[in-house]
Residue frames as qw, qx, qy, qz and C-alpha x, y, z in Angstrom:
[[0.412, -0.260, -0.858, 0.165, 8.20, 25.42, -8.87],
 [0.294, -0.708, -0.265, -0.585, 5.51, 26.82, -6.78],
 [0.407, 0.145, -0.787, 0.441, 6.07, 27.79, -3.33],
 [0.608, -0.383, -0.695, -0.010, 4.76, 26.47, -0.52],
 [0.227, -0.481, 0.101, -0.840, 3.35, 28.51, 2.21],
 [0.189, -0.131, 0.561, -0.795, 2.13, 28.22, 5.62],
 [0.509, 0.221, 0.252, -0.792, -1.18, 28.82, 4.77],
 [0.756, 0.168, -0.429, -0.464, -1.44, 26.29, 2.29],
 [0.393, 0.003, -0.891, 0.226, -0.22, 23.36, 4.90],
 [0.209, 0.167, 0.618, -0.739, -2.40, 24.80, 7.26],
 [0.831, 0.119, -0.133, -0.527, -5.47, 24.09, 4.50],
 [0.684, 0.063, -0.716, -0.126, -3.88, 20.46, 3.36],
 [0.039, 0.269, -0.591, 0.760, -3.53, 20.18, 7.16],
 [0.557, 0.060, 0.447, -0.697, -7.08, 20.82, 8.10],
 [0.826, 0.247, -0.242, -0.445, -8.76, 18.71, 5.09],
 [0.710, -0.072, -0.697, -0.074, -6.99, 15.53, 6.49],
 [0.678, -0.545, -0.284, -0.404, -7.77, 16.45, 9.58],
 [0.760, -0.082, -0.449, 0.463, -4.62, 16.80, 11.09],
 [0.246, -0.953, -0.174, -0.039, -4.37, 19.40, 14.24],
 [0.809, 0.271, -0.094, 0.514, -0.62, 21.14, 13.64],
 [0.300, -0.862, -0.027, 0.408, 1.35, 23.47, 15.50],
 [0.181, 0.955, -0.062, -0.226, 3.48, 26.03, 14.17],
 [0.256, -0.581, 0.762, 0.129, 6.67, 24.05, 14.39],
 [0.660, 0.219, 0.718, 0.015, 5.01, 21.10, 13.03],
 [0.797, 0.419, 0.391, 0.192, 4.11, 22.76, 9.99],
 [0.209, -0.881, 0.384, 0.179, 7.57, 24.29, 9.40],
 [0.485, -0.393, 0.780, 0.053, 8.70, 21.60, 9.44],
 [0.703, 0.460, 0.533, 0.094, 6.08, 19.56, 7.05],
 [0.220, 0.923, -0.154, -0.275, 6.76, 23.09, 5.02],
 [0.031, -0.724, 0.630, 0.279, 10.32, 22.13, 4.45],
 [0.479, -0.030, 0.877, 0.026, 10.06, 18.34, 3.99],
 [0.664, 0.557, 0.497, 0.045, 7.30, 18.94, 1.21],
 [0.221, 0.909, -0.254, -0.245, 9.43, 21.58, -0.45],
 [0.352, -0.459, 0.804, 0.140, 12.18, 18.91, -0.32],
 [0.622, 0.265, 0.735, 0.056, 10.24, 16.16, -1.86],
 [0.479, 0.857, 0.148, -0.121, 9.01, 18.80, -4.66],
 [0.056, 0.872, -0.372, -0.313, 12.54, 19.34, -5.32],
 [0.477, -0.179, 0.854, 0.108, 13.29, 15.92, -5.89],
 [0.606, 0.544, 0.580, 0.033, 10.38, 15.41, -8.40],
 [0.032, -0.957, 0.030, 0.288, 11.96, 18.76, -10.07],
 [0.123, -0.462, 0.772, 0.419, 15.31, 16.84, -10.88],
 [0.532, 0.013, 0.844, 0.075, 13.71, 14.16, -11.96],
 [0.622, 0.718, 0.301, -0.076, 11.25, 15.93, -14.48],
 [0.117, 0.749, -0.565, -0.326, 15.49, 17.56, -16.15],
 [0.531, -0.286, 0.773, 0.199, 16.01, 13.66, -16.85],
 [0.397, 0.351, -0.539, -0.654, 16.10, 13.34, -20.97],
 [0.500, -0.060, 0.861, -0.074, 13.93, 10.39, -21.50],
 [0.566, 0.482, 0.157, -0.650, 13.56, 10.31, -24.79],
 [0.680, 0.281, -0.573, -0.360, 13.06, 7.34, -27.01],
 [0.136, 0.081, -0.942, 0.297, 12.59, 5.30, -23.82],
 [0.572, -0.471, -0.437, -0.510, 9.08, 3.81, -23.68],
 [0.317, -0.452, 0.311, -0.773, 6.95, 3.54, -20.92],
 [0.307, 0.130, -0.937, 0.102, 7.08, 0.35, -18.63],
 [0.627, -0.537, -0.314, -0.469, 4.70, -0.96, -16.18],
 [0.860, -0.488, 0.076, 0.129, 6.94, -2.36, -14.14],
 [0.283, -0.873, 0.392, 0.066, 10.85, -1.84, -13.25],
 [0.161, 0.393, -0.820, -0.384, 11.95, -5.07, -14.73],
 [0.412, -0.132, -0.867, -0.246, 10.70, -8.53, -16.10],
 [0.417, -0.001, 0.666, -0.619, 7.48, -9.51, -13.50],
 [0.524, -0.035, -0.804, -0.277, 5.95, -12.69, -14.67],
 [0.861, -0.258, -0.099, -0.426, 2.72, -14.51, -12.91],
 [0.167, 0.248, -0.951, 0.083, 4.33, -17.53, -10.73],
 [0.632, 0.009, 0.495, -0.596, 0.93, -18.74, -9.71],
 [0.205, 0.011, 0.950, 0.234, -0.29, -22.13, -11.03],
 [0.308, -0.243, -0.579, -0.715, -3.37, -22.22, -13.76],
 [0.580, 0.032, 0.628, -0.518, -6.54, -22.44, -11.70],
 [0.361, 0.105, -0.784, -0.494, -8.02, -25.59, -12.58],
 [0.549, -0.403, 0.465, -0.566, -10.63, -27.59, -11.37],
 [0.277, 0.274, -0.913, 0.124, -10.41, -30.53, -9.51],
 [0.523, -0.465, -0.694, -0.167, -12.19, -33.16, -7.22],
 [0.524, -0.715, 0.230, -0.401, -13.38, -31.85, -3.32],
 [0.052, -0.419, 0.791, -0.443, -11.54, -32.98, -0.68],
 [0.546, -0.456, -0.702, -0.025, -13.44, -35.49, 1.64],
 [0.571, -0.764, -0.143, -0.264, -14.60, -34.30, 5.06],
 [0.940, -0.303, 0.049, 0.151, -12.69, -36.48, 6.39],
 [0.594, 0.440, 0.070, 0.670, -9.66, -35.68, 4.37],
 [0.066, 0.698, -0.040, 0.712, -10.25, -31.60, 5.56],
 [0.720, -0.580, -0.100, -0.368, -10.69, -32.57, 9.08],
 [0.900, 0.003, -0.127, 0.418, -7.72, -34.98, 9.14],
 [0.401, 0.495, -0.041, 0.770, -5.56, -31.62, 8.26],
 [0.151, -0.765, -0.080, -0.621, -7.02, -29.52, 11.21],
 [0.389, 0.411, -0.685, 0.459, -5.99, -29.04, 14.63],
 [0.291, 0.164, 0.768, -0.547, -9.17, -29.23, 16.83],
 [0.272, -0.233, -0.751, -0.554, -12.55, -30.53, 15.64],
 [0.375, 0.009, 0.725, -0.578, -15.64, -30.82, 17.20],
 [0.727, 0.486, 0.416, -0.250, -18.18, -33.14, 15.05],
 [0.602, 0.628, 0.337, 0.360, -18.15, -32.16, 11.58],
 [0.028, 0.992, 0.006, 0.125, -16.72, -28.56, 12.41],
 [0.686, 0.169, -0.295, 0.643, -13.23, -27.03, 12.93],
 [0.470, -0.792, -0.278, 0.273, -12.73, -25.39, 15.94],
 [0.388, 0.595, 0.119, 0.694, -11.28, -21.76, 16.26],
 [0.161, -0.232, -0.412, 0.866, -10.54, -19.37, 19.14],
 [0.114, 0.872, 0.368, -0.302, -13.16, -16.73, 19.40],
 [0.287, 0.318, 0.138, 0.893, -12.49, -13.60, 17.33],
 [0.183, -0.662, -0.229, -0.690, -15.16, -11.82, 19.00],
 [0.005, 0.010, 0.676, -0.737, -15.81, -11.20, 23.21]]
């Protein structure tokens, strides 16, 4: 496994633009050395003759077929809202 240096958190560091003291990246230092050690065990794990899944178990669509159907009335979409004014539904500002 390659180690990790200073100097090389102090590049990944600068390229996202984060501004780290010494203690900081110590610290990151150890934590990514950790994580790397994790991915390490994981690459000892025998997985052979076990295909490759997309997903952890079963994950099935529950959404309903789009189909189409008739419009609403106005009236009908208007009925359903909580302030109108005319033809329009009313809405707080989003903007100032």
């Amino acid at each position: 496994m390659p180690i990790l240096n200073n100097k090389i958190i102090e590049q990944m560091s600068q390229l996202a633009y984060l501004n780290l003291t010494q203690e900081e990246i110590e610290a990151l230092r150890s934590d990514l050395e950790n994580i790397l050690d994790k991915f390490q065990a994981l690459s000892t794990v025998n997985t052979e003759g076990i295909s490759p899944t997309s997903h952890t178990s079963d994950v099935y669509a529950v959404m309903r077929e789009d189909c189409q159907a008739e419009a609403l009335e106005l009236n009908e979409i208007l009925d359903n809202a909580p302030t109108t004014d005319g033809d329009f539904i009313k809405i707080r500002p989003v903007l100032d």
